[in-house]
C-alpha positions in Angstrom: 72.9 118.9 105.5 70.9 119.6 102.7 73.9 120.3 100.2 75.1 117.0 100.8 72.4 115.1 100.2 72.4 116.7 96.8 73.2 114.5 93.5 72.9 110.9 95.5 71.9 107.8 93.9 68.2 107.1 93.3 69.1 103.5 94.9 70.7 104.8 98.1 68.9 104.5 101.0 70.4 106.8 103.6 70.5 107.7 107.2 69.8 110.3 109.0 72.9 111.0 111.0 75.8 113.1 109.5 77.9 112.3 112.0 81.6 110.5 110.9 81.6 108.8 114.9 78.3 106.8 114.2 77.3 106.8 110.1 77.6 103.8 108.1 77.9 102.8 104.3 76.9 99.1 103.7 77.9 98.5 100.2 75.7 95.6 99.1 75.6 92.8 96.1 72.5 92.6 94.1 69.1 94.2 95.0 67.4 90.4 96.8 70.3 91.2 99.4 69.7 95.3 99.2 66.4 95.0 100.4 67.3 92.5 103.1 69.9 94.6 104.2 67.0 97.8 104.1 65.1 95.8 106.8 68.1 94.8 108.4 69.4 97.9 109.5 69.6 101.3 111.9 67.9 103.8 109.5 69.3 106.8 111.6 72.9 105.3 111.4 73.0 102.8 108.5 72.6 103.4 104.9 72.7 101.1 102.3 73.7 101.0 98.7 73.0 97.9 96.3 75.2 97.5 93.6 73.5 95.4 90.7 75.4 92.5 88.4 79.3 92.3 88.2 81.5 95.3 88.9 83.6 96.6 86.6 87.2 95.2 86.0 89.1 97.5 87.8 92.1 96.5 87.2 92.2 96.9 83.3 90.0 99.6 83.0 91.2 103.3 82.1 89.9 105.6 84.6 87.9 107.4 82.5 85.9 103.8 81.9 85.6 103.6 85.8 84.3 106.9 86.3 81.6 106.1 83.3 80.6 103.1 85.0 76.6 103.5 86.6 77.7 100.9 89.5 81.0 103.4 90.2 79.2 106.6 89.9 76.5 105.6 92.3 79.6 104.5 94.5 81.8 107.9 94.4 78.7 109.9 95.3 77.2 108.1 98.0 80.5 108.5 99.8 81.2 111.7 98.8 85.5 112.6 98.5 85.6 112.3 95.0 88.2 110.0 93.2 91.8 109.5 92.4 94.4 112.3 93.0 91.7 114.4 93.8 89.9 112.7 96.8 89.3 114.2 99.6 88.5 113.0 103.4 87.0 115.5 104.4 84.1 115.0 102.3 83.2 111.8 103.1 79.6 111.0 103.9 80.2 108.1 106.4 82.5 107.0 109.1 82.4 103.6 107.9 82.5 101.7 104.6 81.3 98.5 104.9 81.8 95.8 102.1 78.4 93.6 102.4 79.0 90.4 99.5 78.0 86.4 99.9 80.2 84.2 102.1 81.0 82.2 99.0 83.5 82.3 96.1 81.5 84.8 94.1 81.3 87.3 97.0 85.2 87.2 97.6 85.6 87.9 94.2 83.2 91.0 94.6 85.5 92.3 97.8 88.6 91.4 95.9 87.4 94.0 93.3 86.3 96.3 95.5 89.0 96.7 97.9 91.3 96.9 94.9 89.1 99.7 93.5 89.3 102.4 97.0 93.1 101.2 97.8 93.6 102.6 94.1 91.2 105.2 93.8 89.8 106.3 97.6 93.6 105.3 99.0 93.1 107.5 101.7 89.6 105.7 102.6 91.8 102.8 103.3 94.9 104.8 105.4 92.2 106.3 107.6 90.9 102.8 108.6 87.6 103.7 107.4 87.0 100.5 104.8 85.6 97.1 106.4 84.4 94.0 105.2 81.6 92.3 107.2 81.6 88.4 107.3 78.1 86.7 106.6 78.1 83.2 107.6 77.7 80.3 105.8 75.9 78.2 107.6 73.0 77.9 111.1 72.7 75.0 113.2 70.1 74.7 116.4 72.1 73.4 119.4 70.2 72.8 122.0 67.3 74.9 120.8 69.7 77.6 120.5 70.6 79.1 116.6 74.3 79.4 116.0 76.3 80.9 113.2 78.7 79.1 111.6 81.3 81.0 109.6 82.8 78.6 106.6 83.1 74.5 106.7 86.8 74.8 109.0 83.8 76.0 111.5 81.5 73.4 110.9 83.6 70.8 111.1 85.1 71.9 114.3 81.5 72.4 115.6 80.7 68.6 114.3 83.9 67.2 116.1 83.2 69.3 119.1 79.5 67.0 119.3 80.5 63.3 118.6 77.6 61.9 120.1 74.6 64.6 118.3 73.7 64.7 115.0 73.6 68.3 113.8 71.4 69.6 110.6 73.3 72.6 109.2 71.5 75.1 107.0 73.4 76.8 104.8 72.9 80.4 103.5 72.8 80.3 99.9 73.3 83.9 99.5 73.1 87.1 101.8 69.1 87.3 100.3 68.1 84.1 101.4 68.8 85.4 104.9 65.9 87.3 107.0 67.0 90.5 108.1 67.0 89.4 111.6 69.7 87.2 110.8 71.2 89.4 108.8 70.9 92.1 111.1 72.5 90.2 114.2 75.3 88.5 112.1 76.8 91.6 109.8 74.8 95.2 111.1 74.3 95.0 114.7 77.4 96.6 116.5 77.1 93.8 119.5 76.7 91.3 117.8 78.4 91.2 113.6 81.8 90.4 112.5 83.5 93.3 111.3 87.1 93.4 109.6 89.0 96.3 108.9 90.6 96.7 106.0 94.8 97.8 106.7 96.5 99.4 104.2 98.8 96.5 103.9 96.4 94.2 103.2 94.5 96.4 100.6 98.0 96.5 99.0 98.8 92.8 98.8 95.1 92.1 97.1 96.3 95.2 94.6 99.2 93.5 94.0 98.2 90.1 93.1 95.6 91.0 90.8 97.6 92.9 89.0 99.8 89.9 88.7 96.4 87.8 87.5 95.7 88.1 83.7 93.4 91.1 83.5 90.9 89.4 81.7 91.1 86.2 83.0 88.1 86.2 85.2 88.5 81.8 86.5 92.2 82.6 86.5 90.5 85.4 89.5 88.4 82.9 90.5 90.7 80.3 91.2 93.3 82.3 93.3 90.2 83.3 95.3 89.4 80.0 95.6 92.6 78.5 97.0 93.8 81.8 98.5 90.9 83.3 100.4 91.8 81.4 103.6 95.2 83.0 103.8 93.8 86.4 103.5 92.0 87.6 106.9 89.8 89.8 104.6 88.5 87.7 102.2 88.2 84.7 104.4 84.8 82.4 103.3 
């Protein structure tokens, strides 16, 4: 155990269990939500790593930019396989990846970027069903002194036509640091109780493919598809 905690990131915070069956990754945006996610979790079977400011344009970017990027570094060695032609399974550091970004347009632009990034560099990541995204809400409401989650505004609404005759007060998350890390705990780490989507091959593949059809460069042109798109993509829904 002691090689392989060799050469991690100073930001990492890991667990204690090496084993594949119960580990976890939570890849996290920005270090508010990092430390949230710290207080959140399972130290013996949840690690976290925050990854600061906007990741790299994978989609342009030579490999040898990628693999110079801090943000992808920390990345490949917290989970361990390597990168590209050369990755390797066996080596990986968790059973689960887990993609931790905001419920809002911003954070499905992270997971689009991301997921693109391990189908084309950690492929095999994705084929052994190891990649997830969790699903923050975006919103709480108290109904009848009981807190409820509420996933995105199709949810809301339904909830608010579901109640004609009560007035309900939604908060709404402004971002995955705003949240305590009970809430965040029960509604994205907590095994009984989060949202968890795994990332199929497929899918991976169809994000691949239409940013590759999306200008490069063009990050509202990214933006925009996200925008309109997200809800016909079970992985990126917001």
């Amino acid at each position: 155990a002691g090689s392989r905690r060799l050469n991690l990131p100073g930001k990492l915070a890991d667990c204690k269990s090496t084993d594949l069956d119960e580990s976890e990754l939570f890849i996290v945006e920005g270090d508010s939500a990092g430390g949230s996610a710290r207080d959140a979790r399972d130290p013996k079977q949840q690690a976290i790593l925050p990854l600061r400011g906007k990741l790299l344009n994978v989609e342009r970017a030579s490999i040898d930019k990628i693999v110079a990027n801090a943000e992808i570094q920390s990345l490949i060695a917290a989970i361990g396989g390597g990168i590209g032609a050369d990755f390797d399974i066996t080596k990986l550091r968790y059973g689960k990846v887990v993609i931790l970004a905001d419920a809002d347009v911003d954070g499905g632009h992270i997971r689009t970027l991301l997921i693109t990034f391990f189908y084309r560099q950690m492929q095999a990541l994705v084929e052994h069903k190891r990649l997830y995204v969790a699903q923050p809400p975006l919103y709480s409401v108290e109904i009848g002194g009981q807190k409820q989650y509420v996933a995105d505004d199709a949810a809301r609404l339904a909830l608010v036509e579901s109640h004609p005759n009560r007035q309900l007060t939604f908060a709404r998350f402004k971002g995955l640091g705003e949240m305590d890390p009970h809430e965040l705990r029960e509604t994205c780490m907590d095994p009984l109780t989060r949202n968890l989507v795994r990332i199929e091959v497929e899918e991976a593949a169809t994000v691949d493919d239409v940013l590759s059809r999306l200008m490069g460069d063009d990050v509202e042109a990214r933006r925009t598809w996200i925008q309109h798109n997200a809800k016909d993509a079970r992985f990126l829904d917001v």
